[in-house]
C-alpha positions in Angstrom: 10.9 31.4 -6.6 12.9 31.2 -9.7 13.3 27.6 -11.8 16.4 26.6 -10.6 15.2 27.6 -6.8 12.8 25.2 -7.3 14.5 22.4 -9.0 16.7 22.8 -6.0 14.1 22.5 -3.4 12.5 19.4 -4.6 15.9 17.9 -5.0 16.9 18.4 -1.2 13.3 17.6 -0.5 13.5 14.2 -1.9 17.4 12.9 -0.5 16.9 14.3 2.6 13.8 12.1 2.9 15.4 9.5 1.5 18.9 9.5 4.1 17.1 10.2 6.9 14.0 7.4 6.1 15.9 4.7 8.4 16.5 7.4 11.3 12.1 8.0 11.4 11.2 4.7 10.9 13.5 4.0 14.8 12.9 7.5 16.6 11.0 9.7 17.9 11.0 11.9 14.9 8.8 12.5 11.4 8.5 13.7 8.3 6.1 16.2 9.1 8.5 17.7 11.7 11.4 17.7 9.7 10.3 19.4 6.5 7.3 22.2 8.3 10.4 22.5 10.6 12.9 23.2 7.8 10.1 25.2 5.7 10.0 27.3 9.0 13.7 27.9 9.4 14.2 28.7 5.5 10.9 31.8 5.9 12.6 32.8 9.1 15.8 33.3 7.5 14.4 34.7 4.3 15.9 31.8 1.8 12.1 30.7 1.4 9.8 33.6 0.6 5.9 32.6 0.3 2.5 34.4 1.2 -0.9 33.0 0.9 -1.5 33.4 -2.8 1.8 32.0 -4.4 0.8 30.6 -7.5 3.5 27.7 -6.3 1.5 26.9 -2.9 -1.6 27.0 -4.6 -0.2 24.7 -7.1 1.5 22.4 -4.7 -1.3 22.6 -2.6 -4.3 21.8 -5.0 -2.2 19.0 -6.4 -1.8 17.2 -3.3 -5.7 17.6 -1.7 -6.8 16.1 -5.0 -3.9 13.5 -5.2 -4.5 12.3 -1.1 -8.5 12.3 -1.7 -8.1 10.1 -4.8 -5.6 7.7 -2.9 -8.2 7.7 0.4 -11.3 6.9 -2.0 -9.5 4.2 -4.3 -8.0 2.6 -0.8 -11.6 2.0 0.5 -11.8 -1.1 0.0 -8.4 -2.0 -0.2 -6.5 -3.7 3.6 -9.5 -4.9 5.3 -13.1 -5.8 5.2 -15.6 -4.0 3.4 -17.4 -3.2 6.6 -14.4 -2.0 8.3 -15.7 1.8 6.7 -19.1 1.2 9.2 -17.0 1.4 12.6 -15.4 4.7 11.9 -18.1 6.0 9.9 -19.1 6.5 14.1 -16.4 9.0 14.5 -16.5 10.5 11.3 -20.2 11.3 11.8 -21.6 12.1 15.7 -17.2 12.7 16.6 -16.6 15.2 13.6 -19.5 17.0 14.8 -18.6 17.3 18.7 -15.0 18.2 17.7 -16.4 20.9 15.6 -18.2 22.3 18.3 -16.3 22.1 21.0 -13.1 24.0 19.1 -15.6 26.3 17.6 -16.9 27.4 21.1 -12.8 27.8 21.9 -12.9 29.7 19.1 -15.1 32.4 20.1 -14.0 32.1 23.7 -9.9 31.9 23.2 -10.0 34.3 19.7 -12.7 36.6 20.0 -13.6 35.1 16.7 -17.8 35.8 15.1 -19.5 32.8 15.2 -19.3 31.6 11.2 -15.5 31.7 11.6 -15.1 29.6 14.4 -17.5 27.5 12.5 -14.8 27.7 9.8 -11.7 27.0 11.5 -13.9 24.2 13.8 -14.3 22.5 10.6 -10.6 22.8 9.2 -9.2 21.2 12.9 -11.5 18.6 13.0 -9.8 16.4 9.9 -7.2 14.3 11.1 -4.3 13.5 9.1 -3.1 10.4 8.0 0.5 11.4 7.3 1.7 11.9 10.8 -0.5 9.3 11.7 1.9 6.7 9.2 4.2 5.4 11.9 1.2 4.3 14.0 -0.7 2.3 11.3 2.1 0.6 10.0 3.4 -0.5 13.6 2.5 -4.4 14.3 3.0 -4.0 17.6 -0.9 -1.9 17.3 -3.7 -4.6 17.3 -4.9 -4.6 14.0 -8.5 -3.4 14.9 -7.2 -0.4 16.5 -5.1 0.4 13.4 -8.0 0.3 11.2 -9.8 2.6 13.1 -7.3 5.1 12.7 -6.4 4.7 9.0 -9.5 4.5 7.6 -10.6 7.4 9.7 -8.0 9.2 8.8 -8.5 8.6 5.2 -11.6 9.1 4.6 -13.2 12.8 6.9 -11.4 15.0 4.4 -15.0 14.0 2.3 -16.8 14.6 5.3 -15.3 18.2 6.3 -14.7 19.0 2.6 -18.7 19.4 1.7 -19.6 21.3 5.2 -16.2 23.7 4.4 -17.5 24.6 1.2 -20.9 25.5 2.6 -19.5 27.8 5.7 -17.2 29.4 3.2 -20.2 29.8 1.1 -22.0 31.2 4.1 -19.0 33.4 5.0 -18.1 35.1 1.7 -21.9 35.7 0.6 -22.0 33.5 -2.5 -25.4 31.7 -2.1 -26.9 35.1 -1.0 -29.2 35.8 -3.4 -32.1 33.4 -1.9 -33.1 29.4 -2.2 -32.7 29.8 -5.9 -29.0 30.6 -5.4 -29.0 27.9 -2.8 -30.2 25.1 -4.9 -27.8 26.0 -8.2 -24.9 26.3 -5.2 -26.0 22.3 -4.2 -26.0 21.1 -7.0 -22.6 22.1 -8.7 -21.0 21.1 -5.3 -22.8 18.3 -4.1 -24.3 16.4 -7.6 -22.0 18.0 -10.5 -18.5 17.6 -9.2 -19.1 14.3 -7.5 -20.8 13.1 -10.9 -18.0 14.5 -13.1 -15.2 12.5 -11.1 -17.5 9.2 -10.8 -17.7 9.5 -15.2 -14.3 10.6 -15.5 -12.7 7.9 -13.1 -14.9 4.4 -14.5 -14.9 5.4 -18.0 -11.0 6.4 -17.6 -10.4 2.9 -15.6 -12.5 0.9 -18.2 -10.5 2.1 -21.1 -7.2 1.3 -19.5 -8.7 -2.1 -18.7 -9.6 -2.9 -22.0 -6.6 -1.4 -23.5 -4.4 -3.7 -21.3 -5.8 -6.6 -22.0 -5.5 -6.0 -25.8 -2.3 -4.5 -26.2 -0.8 -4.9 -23.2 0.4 -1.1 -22.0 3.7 -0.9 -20.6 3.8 -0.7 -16.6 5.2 3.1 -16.5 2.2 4.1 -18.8 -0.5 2.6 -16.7 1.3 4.0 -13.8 0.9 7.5 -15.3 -2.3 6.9 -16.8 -3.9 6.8 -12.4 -2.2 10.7 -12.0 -4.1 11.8 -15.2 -7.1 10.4 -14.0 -7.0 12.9 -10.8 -5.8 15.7 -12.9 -8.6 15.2 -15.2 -11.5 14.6 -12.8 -10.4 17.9 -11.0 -10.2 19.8 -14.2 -13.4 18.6 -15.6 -15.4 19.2 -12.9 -13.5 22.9 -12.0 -14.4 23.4 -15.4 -17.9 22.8 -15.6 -18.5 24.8 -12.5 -18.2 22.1 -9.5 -15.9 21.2 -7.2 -12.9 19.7 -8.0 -11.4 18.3 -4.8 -15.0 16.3 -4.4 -14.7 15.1 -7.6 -11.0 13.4 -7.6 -12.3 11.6 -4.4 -15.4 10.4 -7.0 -12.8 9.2 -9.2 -11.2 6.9 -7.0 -14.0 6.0 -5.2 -15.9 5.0 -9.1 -12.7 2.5 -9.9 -12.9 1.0 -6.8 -16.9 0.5 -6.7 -16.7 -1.1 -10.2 -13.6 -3.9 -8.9 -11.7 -2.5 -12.1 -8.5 -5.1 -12.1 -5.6 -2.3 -12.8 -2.0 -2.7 -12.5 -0.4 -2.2 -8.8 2.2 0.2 -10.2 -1.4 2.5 -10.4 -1.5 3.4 -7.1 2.6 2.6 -6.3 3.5 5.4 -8.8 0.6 7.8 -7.5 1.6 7.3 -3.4 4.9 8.1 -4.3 4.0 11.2 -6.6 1.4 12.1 -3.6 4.2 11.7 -0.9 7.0 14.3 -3.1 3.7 15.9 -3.2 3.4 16.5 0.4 6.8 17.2 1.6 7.1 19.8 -0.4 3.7 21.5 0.5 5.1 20.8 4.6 8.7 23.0 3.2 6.4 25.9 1.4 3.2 26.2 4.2 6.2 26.6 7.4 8.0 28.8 5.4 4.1 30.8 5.0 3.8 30.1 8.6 7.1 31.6 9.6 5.6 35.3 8.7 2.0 34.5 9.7 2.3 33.0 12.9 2.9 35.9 14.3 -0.5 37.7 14.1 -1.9 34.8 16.4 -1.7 35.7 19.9 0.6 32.9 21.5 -1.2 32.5 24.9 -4.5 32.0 23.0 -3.5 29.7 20.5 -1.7 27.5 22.4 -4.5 26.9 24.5 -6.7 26.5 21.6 -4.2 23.6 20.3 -4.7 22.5 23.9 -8.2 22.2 23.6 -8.4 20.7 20.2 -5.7 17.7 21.2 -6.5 17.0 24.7 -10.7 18.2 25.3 -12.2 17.8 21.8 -10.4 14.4 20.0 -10.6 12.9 23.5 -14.3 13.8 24.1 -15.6 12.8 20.6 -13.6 9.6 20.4 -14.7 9.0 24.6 -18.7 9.5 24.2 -18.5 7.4 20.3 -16.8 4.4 22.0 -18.7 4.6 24.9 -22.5 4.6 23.3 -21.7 1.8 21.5 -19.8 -0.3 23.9 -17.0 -1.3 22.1 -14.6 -4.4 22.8 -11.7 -2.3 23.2 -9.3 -2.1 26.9 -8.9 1.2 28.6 -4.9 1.1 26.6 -7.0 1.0 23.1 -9.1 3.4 23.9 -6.5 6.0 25.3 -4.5 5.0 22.1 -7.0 6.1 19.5 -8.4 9.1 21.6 -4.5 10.5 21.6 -3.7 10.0 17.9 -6.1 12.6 16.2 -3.0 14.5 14.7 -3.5 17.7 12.9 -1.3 17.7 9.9 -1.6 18.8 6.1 -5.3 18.4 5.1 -6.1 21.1 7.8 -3.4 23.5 6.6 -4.8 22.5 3.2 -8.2 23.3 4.1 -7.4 26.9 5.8 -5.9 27.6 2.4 -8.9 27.2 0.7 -10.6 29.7 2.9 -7.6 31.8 2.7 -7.3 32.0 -1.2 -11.4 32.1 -1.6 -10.9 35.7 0.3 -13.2 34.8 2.6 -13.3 37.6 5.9 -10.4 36.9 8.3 -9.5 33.4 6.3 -5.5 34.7 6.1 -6.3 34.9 10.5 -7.7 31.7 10.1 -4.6 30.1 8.3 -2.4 31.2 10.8 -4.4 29.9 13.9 -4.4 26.8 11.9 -0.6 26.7 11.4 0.0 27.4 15.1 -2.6 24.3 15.9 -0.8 21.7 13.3 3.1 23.1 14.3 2.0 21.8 18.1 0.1 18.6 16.5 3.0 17.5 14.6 5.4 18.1 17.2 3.2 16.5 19.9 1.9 13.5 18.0 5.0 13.3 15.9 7.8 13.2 19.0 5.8 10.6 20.9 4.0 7.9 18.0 6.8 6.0 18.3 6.8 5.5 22.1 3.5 5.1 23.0 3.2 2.4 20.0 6.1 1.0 22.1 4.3 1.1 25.2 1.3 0.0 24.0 3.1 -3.1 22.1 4.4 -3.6 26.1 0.7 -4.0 26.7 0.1 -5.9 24.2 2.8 -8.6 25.2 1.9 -8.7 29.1 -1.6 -9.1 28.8 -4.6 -10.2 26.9 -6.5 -7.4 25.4 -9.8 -7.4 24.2 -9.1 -6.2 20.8 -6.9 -8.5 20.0 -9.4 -11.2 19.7 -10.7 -9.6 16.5 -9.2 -9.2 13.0 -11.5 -6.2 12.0 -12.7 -2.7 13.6 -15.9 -3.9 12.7 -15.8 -6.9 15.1 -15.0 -4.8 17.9 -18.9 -4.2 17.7 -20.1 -7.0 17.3 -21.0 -9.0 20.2 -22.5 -12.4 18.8 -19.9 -14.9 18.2 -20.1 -17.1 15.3 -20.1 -20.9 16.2 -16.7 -22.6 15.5 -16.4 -26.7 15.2 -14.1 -27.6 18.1 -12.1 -30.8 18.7 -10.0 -32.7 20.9 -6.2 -33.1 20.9 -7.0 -37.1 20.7 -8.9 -35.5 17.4 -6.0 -33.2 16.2 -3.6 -36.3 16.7 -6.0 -38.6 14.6 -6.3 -36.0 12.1 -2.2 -35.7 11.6 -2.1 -39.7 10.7 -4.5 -38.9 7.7 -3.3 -38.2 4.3 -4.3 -35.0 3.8 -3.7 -33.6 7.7 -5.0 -30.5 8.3 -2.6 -27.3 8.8 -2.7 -26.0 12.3 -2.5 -22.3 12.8 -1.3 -20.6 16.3 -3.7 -17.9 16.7 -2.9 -17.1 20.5 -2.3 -13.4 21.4 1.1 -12.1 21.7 1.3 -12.4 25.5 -0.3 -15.9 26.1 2.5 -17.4 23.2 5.4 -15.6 25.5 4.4 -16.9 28.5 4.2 -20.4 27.0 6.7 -22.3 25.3 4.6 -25.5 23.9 4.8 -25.2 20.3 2.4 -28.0 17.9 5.0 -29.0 15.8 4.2 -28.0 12.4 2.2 -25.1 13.5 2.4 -22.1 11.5 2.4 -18.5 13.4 -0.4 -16.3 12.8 -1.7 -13.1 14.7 -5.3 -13.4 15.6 -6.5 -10.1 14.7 -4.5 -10.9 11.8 -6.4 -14.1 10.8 -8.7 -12.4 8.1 -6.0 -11.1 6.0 -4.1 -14.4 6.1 -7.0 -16.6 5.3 -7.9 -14.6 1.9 -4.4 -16.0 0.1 -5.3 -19.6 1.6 -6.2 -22.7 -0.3 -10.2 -23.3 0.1 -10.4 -27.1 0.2 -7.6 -27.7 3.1 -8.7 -28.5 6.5 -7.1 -26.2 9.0 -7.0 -26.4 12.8 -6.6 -23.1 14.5 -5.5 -23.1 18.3 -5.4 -20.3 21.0 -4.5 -21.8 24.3 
């Protein structure tokens, strides 16, 4: 692709987006669908021409894995509790690994594949993505609970699939042959140098823009800049010094956010929206890939294989984590969050990283992949907007159990805390006073619909969105909360 190919690509890229943002936010429709669907039409028609080693893809494509695991890692602690990590830490951990093996056995079943590659492409399906997942998580309609559990999930396996990938590919392409020597020096560039590079480069970078700040005051625009350098420097330092680079731009983030570093919000605004131009244009280049490659996957077989990984493994994983643990969540929540395990970006991100690393069958592998994540984004795409809609319905004609929490953590958690109750001769007492107290209407969606008694006065708040609210509220007022 010539220069002013490209320039024209990421122009249409970005005010097609930005026409058609209004039309996604109402309909059954996404990004992701839209722009792997128009990649796909320009390969098929020959506008768009790109194989697996495009020095463009690999640009595009290294970019945004290191941009999206910076973002996930800095965002840890940002939007909820600092436990909410703990709750789907459970499906990143026992689920990851039951989705692995269950589309790994498909694998060698459906594909005929040996057994390290279905290891292989197990571990690039089993990362969920959080862009098709965006209309879900930002829907109010969700409880709150149930929305963390999906956006923190999906924001943080790519660290968990990221290690075990580099190991099977490792495995696969007979790099860490040579013995346990080669072993050990393999381990520790991936596994202590990368993650140690982006932890040095990301709270030294952080404290010098701190410091600098507060004694010169850097323009907005500069700070802004100054987060995408961070990630560009953590990946080259470490790719550099012989470790991974991916691991360490998620070490970056994850260093500024473990330190509390007080940077300007234009620091992550500016980085989203690189991270977001990022991505569409990495959908437009892998369907135009995909448009020559899909056809070397056997249709029958890779259809059922997306059938497997969508409605058998996500559902089984998500099914036996919820169950052991016995979580507070209705049989709507649970369907909900076993459903929306979409295969997106990171997995066609992945497969290119097996692809490029020449590892045996890894161009196969990409293509099975593609196949997979062109029914995912469909699928998931075409129907997050109604089933949020139906499960809002829920939501508003009857109490559900996960609405009674503001955290994913809580869900879990079966002791109640003891709360100071009083009576409405109290409450009524407590108005006359000087300083009355502020009372708060915390009831669920459906029990404030059915009933039209209103405390005068009252301010409206969500209960599973009570944590958030209280953090912005003044300590040393009384307030009354009421539910019924």
């Amino acid at each position: 692709m010539d220069l002013v190919a490209g320039f024209g690509l990421v122009g249409a890229i970005v005010i097609v987006s930005g026409l058609v943002a209004g039309l996604v936010d109402r309909g059954p429709i996404s990004f992701p669908i839209i722009f792997l669907g128009l990649g796909l039409g320009l390969g098929a028609a020959g506008v768009l021409e790109v194989d697996v080693h495009d020095p463009l893809l690999e640009a595009v494509a290294a970019l945004t894995l290191a941009l999206v695991l910076f973002l996930d890692a800095f965002n840890l602690e940002g939007g909820g509790s600092r436990k909410d990590w703990l709750v789907p830490a459970l499906v990143l951990g026992p689920g990851t690994a039951i989705v692995i093996g269950v589309v790994a056995g498909a694998g060698v079943l459906l594909l005929d594949l040996a057994p390290i590659s279905a290891l292989l492409l197990g571990a690039v399906l089993s990362s969920t993505d959080a862009v098709v997942l965006r209309d879900v998580v930002r829907d109010d309609r969700v409880p709150r609970p149930v929305r963390r559990i999906l956006s923190v999930e999906a924001g943080t396996n790519d660290i968990i699939v990221l290690p075990l990938l580099l190991v099977l590919m490792a495995i696969a392409g007979g790099d860490a042959a040579g013995g346990a020597g080669d072993w050990a020096l393999f381990g520790v560039r991936i596994f202590i140098l990368g993650p140690a590079v982006g932890a040095a480069v990301g709270a030294i970078g952080a404290w010098l823009m701190t410091r600098a700040d507060a004694r010169y005051s850097v323009r907005r625009e500069y700070q802004a800049l100054y987060g995408v350098g961070l990630v560009l420097s953590s990946y080259a330092a470490a790719v550099a010094l012989g470790g991974d680079g991916f691991l360490a731009a998620f070490f970056a983030g994850l260093a500024i956010t473990a330190l509390d570093q007080t940077l300007c919000d234009c620091f992550l605004e500016f980085g989203d929206a690189a991270a977001e131009m990022s991505m569409l244009l990495a959908f437009v280049l892998f369907g135009a890939l995909l448009s020559s490659e899909l056809s070397s996957v056997p249709l029958l077989s890779g259809l059922a294989l997306a059938a497997v990984v969508i409605l058998i493994a996500r559902p089984l994983a998500i099914g036996l984590v919820l169950s052991l643990r016995r979580a507070a969540l209705s049989r709507a929540a649970r369907a909900f969050i076993a459903w929306f395990g979409p295969r997106g970006l990171n997995s066609l991100l992945f497969a290119l990283l097996v692809a490029t690393a020449d590892v045996p069958g890894g161009d196969f592998l990409l293509a099975v992949t593609g196949l997979v994540v062109v029914t995912s984004v469909v699928v998931h795409g075409s129907t997050a907007t109604p089933l949020s809609a139906w499960y809002g319905r829920k939501v508003s004609g009857e109490v559900l159990a996960e609405e009674r929490f503001g955290t994913a953590t809580g869900l879990f958690e079966r002791a109640e805390a003891a709360s100071n109750r009083i009576t409405p001769a109290q409450l009524a007492e407590m108005m006359k006073s000087d300083e009355p107290p502020v009372i708060v209407d915390v009831r669920t969606r459906s029990q404030r619909d059915r009933d039209a008694v209103r405390i005068p006065g009252s301010i409206r708040v969500l209960p599973d969105s009570v944590p958030d609210w209280a953090t912005d509220q003044l300590k040393d007022r009384p307030y009354v909360l009421y539910c019924t």
